[in-house]
C-alpha positions as CSV (number, residue, x, y, z in Angstrom):
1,X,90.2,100.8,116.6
2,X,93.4,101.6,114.9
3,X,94.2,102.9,111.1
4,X,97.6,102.2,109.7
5,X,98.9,101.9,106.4
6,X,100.8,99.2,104.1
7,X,100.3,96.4,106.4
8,X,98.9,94.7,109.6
9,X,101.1,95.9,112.3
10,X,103.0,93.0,114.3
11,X,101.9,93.2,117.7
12,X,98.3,92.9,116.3
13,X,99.3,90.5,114.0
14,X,100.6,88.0,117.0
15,X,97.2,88.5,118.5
16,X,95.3,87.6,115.8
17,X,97.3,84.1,115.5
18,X,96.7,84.3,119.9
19,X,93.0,84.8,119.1
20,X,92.4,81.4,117.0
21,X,89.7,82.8,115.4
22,X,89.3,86.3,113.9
23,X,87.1,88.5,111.4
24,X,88.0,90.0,107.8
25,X,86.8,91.9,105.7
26,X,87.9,94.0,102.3
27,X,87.3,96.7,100.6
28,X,87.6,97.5,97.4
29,X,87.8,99.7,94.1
30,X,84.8,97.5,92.5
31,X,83.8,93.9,92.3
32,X,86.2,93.0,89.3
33,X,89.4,91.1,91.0
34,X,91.2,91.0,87.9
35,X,91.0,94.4,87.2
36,X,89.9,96.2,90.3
37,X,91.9,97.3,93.3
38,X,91.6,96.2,97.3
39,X,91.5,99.7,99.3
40,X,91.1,98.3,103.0
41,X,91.6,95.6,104.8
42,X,89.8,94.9,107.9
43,X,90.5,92.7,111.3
44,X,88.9,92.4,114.0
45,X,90.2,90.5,116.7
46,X,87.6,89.7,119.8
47,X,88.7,90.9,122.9
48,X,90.9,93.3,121.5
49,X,89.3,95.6,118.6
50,X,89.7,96.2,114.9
51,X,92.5,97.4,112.7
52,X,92.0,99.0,109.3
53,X,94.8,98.8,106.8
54,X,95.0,101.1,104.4
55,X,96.4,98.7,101.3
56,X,99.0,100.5,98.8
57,X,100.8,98.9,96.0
58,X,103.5,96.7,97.8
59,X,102.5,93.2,99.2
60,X,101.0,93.3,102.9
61,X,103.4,90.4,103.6
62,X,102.0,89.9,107.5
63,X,98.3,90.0,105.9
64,X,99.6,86.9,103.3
65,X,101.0,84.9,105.9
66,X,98.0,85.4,108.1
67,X,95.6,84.5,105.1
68,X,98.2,81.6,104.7
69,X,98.1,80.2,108.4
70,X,96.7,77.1,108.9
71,X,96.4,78.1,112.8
72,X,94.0,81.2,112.5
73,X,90.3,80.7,111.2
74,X,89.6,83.8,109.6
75,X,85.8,84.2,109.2
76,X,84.2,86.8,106.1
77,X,81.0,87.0,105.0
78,X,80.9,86.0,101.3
79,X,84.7,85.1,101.5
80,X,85.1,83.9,97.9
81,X,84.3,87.6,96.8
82,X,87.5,88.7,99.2
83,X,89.6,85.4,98.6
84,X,89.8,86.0,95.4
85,X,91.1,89.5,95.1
86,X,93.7,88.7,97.8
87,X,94.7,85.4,96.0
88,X,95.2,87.3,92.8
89,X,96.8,90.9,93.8
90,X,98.8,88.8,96.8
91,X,99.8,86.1,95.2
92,X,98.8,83.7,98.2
93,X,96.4,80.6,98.6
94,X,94.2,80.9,101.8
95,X,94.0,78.7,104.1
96,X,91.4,77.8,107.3
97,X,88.5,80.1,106.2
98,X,85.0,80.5,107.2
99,X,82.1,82.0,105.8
100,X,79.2,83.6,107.7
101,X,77.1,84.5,103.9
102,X,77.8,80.5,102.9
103,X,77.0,78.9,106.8
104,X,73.5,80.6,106.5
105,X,72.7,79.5,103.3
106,X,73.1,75.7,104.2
107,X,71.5,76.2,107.8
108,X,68.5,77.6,105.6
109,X,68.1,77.4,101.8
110,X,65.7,78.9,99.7
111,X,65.9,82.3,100.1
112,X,66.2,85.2,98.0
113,X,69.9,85.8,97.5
114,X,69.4,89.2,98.6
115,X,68.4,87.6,102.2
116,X,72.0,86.3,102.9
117,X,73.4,89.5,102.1
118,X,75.4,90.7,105.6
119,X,72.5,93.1,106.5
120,X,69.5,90.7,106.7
121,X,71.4,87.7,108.3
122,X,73.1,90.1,111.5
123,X,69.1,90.9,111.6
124,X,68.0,87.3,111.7
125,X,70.2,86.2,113.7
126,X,72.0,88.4,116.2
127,X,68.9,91.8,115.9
128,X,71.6,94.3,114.7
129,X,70.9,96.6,112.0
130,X,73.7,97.9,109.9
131,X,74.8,101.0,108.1
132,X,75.9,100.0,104.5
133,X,75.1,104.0,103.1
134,X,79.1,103.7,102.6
135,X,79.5,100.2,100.8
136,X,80.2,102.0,97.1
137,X,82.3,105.2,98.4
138,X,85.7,106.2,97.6
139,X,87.8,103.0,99.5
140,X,91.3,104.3,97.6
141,X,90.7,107.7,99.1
142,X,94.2,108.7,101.1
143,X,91.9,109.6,103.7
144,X,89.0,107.4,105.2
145,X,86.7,109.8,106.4
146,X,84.3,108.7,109.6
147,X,81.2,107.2,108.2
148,X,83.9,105.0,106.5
149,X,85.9,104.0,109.1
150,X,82.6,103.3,111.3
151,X,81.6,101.5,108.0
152,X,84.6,99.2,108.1
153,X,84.8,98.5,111.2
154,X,81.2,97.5,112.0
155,X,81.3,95.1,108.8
156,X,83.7,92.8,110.8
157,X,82.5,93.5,114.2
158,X,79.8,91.0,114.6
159,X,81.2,88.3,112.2
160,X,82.6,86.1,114.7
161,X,79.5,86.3,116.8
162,X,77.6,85.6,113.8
163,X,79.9,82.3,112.8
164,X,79.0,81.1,116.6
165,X,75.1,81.4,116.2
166,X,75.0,79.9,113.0
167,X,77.8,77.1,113.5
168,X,75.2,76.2,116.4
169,X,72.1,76.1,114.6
170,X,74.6,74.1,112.0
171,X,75.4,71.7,115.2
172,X,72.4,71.6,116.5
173,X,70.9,70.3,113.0
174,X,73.6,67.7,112.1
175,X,75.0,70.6,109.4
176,X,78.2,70.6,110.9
177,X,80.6,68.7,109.2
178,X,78.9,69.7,105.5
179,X,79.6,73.3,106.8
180,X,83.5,72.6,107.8
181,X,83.6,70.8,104.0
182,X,82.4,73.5,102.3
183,X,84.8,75.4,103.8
184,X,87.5,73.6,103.2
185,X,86.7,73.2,99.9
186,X,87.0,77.1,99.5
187,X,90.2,77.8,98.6
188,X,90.2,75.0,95.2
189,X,87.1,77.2,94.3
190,X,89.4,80.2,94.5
191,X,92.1,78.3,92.4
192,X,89.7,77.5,89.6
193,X,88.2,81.0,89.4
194,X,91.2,82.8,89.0
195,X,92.3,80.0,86.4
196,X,89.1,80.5,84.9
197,X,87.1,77.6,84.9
198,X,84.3,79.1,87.3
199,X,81.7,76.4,88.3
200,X,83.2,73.5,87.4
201,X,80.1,71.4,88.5
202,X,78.2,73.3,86.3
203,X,76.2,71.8,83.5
């Protein structure tokens, strides 16, 4: 695990576009994207480990044009929460994204929205119980202390596992190819919130 500051660093950078497939996460001062602030920004890259970037006020330009790449699935868990805060401070329009939060509510509706919170679905699916005593703390702190940094870096840890479970229960139950649409379909939903029209299909 690695902390550095501004930006991703290149040499992990090229092996998340190596990897194919990696986990995000953010961060951030509170849940408004227009008004709040990102504080960290978490990849993990299997095989290799996690790197937590400390966000400041200039443009993370290797972060953009990895949210950008067409070539790199980048899996979150609720990812329109993170897309949008990244489209709006960043200025960039994300591109081959995955959701772990939105794959298990199509591979099994009806439950409580709390249920598809990150917690309960690593539980239900892959038996790991997570620490999230840190979620609200101080993420702009110039100094992540350790409970944070273990925080962060567990939050992406089991994402891409996570993906591959559910993207097989999706396969295995002809969910598939509504999941990959759904995804696809994510960043036009980030486009019309920050313009914002919110649920367009809404009554």
């Amino acid at each position: 695990m690695q902390i550095v500051e501004g930006d991703i660093t290149p040499v992990f950078e090229n092996a998340a576009r190596d990897s194919g497939v990696i986990a995000w996460d953010i961060e951030t001062s509170g849940l408004d994207w227009s008004r709040d602030r990102i504080g960290t920004c978490q990849i993990h890259v299997p095989g290799l480990g996690t790197q937590i970037i400390q966000v400041t006020d200039s443009i993370p330009e290797r972060l953009r044009e990895l949210l950008s790449s067409e070539a790199t699935v980048k899996v979150f868990h609720h990812a329109p929460f993170d897309l949008r805060f990244m489209s709006h401070h960043w200025g960039v329009s994300p591109q081959a994204v995955g959701c772990t939060k939105i794959l298990s509510k199509i591979v099994s509706p009806g439950k409580e929205p709390k249920e598809y919170s990150l917690k309960p679905t690593l539980q239900r699916y892959l038996h790991v119980d997570l620490d999230k005593s840190q979620q609200t703390s101080d993420w702009l702190a110039s100094s992540l202390n350790k409970e944070q940094i273990n925080y962060a870096a567990q939050d992406v840890e089991y994402l891409v596992p996570l993906f591959a479970r559910l993207m097989g229960i999706a396969r295995s139950r002809g969910l598939a190819d509504m999941a990959e649409r759904t995804f696809a379909y994510l960043p036009t939903r980030i486009e019309t919130d920050l313009r914002g029209c919110g649920d367009v299909f809404a009554y």
